[in-house]
MISEVO-980819 format. One record per residue (C-alpha): residue in three letters; x, y, z. Coordinates in steps of 0.001 Angstrom, whole numbers, plus 500000, padded with zeros to 6 digits. Example, Ala and Ser with C-alpha at 12.3 -4.5 7.8 and 13.67 -1.06 7.14 Angstrom:
2
{gugu:ala | xx:512300 | yy:495500 | zz:507800} .
{gugu:ser | xx:513670 | yy:498940 | zz:507140} .
This chain:
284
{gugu:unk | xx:708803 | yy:718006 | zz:201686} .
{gugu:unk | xx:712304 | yy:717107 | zz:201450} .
{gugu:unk | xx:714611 | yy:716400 | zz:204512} .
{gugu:unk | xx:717849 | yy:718623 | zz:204543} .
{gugu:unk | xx:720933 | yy:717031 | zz:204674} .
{gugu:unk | xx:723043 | yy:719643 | zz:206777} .
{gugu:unk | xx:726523 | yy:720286 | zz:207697} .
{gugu:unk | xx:728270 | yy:722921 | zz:209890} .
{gugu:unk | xx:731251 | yy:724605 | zz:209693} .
{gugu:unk | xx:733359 | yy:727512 | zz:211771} .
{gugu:unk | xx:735298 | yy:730075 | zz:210796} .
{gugu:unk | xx:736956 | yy:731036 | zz:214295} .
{gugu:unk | xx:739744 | yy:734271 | zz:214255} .
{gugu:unk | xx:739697 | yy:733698 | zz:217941} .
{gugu:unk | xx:738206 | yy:731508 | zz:220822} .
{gugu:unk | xx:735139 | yy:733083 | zz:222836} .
{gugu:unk | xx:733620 | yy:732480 | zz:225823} .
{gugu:unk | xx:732053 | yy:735591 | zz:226789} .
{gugu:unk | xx:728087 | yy:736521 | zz:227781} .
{gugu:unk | xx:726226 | yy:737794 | zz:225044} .
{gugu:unk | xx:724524 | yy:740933 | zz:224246} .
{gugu:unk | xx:720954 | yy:740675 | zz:224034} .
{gugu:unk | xx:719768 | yy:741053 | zz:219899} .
{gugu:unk | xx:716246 | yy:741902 | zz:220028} .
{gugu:unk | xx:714274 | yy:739130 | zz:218306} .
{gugu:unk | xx:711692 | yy:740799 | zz:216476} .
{gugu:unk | xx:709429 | yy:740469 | zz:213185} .
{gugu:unk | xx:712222 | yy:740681 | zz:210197} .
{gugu:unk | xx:711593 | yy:742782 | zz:207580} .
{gugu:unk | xx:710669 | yy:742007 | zz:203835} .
{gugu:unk | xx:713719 | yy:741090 | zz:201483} .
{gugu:unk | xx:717023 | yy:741815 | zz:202717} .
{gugu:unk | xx:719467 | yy:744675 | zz:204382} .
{gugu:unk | xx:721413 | yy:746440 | zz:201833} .
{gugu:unk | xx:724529 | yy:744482 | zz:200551} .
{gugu:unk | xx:722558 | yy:741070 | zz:200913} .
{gugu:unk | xx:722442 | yy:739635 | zz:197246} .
{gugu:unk | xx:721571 | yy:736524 | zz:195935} .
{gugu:unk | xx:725203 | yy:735642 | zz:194614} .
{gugu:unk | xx:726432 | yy:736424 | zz:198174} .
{gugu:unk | xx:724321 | yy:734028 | zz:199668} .
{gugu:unk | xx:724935 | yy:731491 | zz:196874} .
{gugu:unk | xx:728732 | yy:731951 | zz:197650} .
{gugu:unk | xx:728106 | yy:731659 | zz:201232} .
{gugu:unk | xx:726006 | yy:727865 | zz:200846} .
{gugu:unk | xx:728308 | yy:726597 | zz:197648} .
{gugu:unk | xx:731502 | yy:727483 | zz:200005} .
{gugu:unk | xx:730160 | yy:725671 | zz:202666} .
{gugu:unk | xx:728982 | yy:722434 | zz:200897} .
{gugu:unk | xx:732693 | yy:722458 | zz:199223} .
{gugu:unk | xx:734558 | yy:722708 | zz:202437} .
{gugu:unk | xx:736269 | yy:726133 | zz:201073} .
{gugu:unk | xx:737029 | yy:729070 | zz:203410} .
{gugu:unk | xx:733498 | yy:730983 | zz:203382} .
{gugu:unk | xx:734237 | yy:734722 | zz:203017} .
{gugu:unk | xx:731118 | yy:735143 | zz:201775} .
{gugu:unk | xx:729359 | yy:733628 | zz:205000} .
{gugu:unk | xx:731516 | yy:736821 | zz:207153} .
{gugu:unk | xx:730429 | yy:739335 | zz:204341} .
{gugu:unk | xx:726639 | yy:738244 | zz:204855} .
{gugu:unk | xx:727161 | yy:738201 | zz:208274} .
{gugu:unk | xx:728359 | yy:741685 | zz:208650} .
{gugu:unk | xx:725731 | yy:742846 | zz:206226} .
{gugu:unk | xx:723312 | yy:741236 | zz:208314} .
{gugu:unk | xx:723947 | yy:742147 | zz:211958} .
{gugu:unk | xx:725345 | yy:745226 | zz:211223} .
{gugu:unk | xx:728672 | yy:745180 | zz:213868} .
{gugu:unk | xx:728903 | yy:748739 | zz:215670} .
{gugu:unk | xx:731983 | yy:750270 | zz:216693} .
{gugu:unk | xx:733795 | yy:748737 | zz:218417} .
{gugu:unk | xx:732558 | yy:745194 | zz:217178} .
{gugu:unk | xx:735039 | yy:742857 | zz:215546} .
{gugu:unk | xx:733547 | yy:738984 | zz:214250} .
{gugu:unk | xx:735120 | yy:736323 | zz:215880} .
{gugu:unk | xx:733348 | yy:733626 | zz:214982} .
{gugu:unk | xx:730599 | yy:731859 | zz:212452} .
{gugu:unk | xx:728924 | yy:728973 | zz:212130} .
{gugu:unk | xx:727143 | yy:728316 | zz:208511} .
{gugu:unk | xx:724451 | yy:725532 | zz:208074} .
{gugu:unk | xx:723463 | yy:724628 | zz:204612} .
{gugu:unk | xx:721166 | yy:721827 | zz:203140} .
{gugu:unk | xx:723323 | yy:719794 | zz:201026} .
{gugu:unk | xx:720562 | yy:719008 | zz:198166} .
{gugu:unk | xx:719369 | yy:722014 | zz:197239} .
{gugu:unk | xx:716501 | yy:721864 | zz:194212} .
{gugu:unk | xx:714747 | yy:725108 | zz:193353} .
{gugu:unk | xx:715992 | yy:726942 | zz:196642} .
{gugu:unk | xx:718684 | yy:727655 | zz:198249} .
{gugu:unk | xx:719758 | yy:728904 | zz:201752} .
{gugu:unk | xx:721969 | yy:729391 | zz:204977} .
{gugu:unk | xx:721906 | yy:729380 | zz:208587} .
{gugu:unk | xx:724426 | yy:731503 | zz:210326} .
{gugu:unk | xx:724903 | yy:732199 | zz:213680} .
{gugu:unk | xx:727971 | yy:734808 | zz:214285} .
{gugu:unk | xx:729659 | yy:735744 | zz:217068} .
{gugu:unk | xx:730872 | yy:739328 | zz:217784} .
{gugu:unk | xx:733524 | yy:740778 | zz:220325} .
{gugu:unk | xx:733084 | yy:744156 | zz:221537} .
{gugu:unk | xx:737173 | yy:744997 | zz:222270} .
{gugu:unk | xx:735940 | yy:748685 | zz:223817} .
{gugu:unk | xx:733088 | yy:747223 | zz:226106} .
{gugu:unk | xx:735289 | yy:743787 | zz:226435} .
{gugu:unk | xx:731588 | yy:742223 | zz:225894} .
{gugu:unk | xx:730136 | yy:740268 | zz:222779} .
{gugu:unk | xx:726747 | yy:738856 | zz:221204} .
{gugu:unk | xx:725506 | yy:736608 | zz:219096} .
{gugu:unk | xx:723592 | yy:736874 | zz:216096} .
{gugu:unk | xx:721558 | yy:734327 | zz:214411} .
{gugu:unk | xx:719990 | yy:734612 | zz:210883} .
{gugu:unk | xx:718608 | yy:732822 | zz:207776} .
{gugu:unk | xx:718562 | yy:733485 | zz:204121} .
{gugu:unk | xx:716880 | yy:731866 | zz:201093} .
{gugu:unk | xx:717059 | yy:732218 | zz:197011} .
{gugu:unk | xx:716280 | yy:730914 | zz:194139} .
{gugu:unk | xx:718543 | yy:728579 | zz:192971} .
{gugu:unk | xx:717394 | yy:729366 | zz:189032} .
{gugu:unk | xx:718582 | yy:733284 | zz:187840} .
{gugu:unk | xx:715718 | yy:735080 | zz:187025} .
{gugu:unk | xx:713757 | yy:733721 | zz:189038} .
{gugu:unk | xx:712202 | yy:735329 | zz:192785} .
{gugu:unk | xx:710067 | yy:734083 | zz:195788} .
{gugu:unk | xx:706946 | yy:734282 | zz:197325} .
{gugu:unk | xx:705454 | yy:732561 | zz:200278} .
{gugu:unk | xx:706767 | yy:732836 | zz:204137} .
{gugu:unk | xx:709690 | yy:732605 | zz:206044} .
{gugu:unk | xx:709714 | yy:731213 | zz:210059} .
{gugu:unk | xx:712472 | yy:731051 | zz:212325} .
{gugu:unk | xx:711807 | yy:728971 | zz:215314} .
{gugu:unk | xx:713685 | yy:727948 | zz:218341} .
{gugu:unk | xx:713846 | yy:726087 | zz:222222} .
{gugu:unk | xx:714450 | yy:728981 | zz:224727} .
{gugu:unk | xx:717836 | yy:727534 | zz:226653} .
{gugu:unk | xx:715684 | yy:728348 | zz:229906} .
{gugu:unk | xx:713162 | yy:726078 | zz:229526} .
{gugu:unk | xx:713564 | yy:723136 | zz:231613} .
{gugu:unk | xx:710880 | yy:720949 | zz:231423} .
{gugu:unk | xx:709397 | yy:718899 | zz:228352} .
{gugu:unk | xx:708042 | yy:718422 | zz:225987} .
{gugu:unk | xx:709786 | yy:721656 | zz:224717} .
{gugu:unk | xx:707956 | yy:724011 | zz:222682} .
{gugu:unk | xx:709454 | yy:725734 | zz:220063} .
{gugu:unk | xx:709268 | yy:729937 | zz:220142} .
{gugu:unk | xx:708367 | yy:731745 | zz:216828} .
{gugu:unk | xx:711482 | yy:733833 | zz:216735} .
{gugu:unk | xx:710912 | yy:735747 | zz:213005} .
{gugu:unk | xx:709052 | yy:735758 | zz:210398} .
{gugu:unk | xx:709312 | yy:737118 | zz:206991} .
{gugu:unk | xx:707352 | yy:737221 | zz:203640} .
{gugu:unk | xx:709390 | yy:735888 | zz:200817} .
{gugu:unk | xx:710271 | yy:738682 | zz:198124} .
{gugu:unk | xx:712419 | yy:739319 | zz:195167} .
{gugu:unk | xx:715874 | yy:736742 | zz:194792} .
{gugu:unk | xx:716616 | yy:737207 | zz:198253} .
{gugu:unk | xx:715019 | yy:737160 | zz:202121} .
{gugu:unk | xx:716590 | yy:737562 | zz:205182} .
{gugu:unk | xx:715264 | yy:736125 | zz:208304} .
{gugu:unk | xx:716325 | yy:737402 | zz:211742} .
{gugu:unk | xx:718690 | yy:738637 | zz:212923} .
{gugu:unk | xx:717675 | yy:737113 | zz:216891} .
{gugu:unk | xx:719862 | yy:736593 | zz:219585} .
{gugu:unk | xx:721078 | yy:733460 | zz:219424} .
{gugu:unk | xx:722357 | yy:732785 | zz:222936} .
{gugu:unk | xx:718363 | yy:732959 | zz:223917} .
{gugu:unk | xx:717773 | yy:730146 | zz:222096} .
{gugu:unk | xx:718948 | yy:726581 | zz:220816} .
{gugu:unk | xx:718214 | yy:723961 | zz:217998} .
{gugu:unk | xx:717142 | yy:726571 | zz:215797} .
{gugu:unk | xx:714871 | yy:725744 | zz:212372} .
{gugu:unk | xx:714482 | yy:728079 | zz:209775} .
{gugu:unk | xx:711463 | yy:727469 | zz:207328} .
{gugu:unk | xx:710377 | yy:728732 | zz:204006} .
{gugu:unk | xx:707244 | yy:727878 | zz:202202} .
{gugu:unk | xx:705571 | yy:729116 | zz:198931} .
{gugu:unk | xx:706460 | yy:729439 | zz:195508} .
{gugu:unk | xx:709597 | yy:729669 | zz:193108} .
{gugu:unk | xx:708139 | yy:732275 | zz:190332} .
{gugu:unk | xx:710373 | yy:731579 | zz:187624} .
{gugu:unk | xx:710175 | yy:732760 | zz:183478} .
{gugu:unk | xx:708337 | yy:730066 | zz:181553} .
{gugu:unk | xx:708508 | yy:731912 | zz:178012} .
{gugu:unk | xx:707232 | yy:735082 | zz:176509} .
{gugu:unk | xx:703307 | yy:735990 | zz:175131} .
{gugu:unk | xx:702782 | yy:738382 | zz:171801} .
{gugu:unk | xx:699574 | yy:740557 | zz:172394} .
{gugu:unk | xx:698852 | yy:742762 | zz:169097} .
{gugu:unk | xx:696950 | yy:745771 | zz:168897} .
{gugu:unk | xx:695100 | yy:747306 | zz:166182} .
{gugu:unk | xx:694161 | yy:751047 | zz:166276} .
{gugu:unk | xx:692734 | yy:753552 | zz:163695} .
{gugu:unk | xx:692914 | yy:757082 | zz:164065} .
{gugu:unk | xx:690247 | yy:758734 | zz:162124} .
{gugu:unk | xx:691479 | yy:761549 | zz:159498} .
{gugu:unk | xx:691213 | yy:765298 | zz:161226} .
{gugu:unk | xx:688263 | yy:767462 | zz:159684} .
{gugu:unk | xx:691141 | yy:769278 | zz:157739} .
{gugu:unk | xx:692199 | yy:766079 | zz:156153} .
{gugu:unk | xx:688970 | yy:765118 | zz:155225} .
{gugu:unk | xx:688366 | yy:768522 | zz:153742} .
{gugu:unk | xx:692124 | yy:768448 | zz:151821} .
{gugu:unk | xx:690679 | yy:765216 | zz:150436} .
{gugu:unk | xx:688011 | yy:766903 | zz:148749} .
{gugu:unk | xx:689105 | yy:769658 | zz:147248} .
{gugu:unk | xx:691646 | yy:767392 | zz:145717} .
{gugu:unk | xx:688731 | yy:764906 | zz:144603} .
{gugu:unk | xx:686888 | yy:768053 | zz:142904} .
{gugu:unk | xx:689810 | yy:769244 | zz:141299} .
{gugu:unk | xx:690899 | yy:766109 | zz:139718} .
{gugu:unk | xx:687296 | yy:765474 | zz:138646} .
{gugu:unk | xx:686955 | yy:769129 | zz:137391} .
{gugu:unk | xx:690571 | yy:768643 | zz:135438} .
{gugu:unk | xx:688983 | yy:765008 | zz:133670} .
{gugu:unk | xx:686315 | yy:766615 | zz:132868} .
{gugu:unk | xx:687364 | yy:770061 | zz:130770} .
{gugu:unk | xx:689963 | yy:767492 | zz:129243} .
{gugu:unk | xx:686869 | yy:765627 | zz:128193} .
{gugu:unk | xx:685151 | yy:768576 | zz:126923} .
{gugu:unk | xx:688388 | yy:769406 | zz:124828} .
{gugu:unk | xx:688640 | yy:766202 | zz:123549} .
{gugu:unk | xx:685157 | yy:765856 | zz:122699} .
{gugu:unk | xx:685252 | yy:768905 | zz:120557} .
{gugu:unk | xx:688443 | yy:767544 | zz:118537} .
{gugu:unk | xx:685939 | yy:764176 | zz:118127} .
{gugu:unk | xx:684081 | yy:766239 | zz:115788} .
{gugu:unk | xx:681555 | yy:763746 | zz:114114} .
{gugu:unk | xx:683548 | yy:760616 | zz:115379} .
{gugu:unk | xx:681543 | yy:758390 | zz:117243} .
{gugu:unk | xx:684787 | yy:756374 | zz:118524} .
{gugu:unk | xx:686760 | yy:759343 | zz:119309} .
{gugu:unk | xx:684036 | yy:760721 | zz:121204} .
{gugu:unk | xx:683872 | yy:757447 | zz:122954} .
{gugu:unk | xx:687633 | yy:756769 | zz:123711} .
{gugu:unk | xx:687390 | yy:760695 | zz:125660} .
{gugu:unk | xx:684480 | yy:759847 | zz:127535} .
{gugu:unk | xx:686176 | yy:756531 | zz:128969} .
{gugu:unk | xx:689067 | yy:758328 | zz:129810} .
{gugu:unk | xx:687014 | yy:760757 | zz:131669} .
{gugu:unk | xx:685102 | yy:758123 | zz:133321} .
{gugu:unk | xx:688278 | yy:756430 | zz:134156} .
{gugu:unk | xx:689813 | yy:759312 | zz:135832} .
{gugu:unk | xx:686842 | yy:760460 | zz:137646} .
{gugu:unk | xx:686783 | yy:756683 | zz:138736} .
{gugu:unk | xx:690134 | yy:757084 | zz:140198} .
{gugu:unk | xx:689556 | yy:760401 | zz:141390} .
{gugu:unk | xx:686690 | yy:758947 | zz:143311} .
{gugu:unk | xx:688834 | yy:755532 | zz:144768} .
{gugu:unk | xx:691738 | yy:758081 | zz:146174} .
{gugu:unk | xx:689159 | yy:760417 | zz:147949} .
{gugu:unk | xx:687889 | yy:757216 | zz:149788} .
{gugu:unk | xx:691608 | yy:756181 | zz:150704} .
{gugu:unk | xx:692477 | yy:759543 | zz:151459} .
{gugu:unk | xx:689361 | yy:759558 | zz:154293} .
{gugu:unk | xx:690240 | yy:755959 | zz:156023} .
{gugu:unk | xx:691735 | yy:756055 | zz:159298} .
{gugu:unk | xx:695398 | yy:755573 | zz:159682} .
{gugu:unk | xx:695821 | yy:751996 | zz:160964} .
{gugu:unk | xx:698408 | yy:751834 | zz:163779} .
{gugu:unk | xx:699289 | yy:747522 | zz:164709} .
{gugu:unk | xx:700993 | yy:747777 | zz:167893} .
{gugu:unk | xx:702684 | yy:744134 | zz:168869} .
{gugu:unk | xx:704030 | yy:743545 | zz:172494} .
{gugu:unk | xx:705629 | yy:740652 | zz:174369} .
{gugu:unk | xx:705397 | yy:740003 | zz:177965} .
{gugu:unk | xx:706781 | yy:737009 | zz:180237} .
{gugu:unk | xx:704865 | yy:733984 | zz:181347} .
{gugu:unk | xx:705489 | yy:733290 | zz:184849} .
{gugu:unk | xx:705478 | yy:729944 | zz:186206} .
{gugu:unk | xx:704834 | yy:729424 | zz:189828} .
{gugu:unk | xx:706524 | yy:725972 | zz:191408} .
{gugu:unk | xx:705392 | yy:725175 | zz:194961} .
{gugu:unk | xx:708326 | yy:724418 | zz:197645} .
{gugu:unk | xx:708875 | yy:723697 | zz:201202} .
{gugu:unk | xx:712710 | yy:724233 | zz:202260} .
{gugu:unk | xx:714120 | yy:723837 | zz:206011} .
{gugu:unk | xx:717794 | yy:724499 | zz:207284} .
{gugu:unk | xx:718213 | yy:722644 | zz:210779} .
{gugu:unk | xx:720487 | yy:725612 | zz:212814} .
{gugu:unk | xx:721986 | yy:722653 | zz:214918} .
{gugu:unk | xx:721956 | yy:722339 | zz:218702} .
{gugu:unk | xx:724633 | yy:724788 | zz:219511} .
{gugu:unk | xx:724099 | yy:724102 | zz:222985} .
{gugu:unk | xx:726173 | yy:721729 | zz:224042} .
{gugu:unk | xx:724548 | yy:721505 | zz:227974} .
{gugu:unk | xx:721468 | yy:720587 | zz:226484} .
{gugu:unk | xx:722022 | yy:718565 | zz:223820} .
């Protein structure tokens, strides 16, 4: 398992120091919440690890907690790991102001992708954090969401952050990525219909029925000729011979070779963590 190297950063549109708004933590949901695509969250981590301003991180987190009315984002925090091999990820925790209740809360999620296009997860998501009102040690960890990995992106969460500090986010399974394509073929015959059959042979009979009253003619012109007679009876032969070879063609089946390709899918085992940070100063 590899140890993330994380870093933090804030985008802050105003200061806040106001009680939050309690987020129910609950079981996340499969995937992710409509708008929440693997390019965002790409954006979101590759802004982060380049120091840029990370629109992307206030577009996921809007898309994510889902402001109401009333709700403006004041502030975000983004943790990324800074080595990222076949997965990618953030941690955000956002902070919203209500300016019509003059209250706020905070929301704290995860998300993970592929790093490779094409590719899509399996496995399971955890979100785990200390409770800020537990006082004693050792300190045990709460199981705060969890969520199967699907598709080329999974969110995990959203909790209220406030409840809870150093925050993990886990994700363990598989990277499911194309590893080539496979050719199947097919081979089907579709037997000739009673009507073809029977077209067949009234064409054979007529053919044969032709050869042979040009072989009568022609032996009657042969006269006393033994070669003549000879040369019409081979031609007769020979026609009733291919007479014959067409009737058997005519009543094969119709041979149908289907060919079709299908991916190979390679599965990659990975374990991938995202350390949320303290964000509690009183405690840390």
């Amino acid at each position: 398992m590899r140890t993330s190297i994380l870093t933090r950063s804030v985008i802050s549109i105003a200061s806040l120091a106001i009680g939050s708004v309690a987020l129910a933590a609950a079981p996340a949901s499969a995937a992710a919440p409509s708008g929440v695509t693997r390019d965002l969250v790409l954006a979101a981590a590759n802004a982060e690890r380049d120091g840029d301003v990370n629109v992307a991180a206030k577009t996921l987190a809007d898309a994510v907690c889902a402001p109401q009315s009333g709700e403006k984002l004041d502030y975000v925090a983004v943790r990324v790991d800074y080595t990222p091999d076949d997965v990618d990820g953030v941690f955000i925790r956002a902070e919203y102001l209500d300016q019509v209740a003059r209250g706020g809360r905070t929301c704290s999620f995860a998300a993970f992708v592929p790093v490779a296009p094409k590719a899509t997860l399996s496995g399971t998501a955890t979100l785990t954090g200390l409770p800020v009102d537990q006082l004693q040690r050792p300190y045990d960890p709460e199981v705060l969401a969890t969520a199967p990995l699907s598709g080329d992106v999974t969110t995990l969460g959203p909790v209220d952050g406030s409840q809870f500090y150093d925050m993990t986010a886990d994700a363990k399974g598989d990277v499911i990525a194309p590893a080539g394509t496979a050719t199947d073929t097919s081979r089907t015959i579709t037997p000739k219909t009673t009507q073809q059959r029977y077209a067949a042979k009234t064409a054979r009979n007529k053919a044969v029925s032709s050869a042979r009253k040009a072989y009568v003619k022609a032996s009657e012109k042969a006269g006393s000729s033994k070669s003549k007679e000879a040369a019409a009876k081979r031609t007769y032969l020979a026609k009733k011979k291919a007479a014959n070879a067409t009737y058997r063609t005519a009543l094969e089946g119709t041979l149908t070779i289907k060919t079709t390709t299908s991916p190979i899918l390679a599965a990659s085992p990975f374990e991938f963590s995202i350390y949320g940070g303290c964000m509690r100063l009183a405690r840390c």
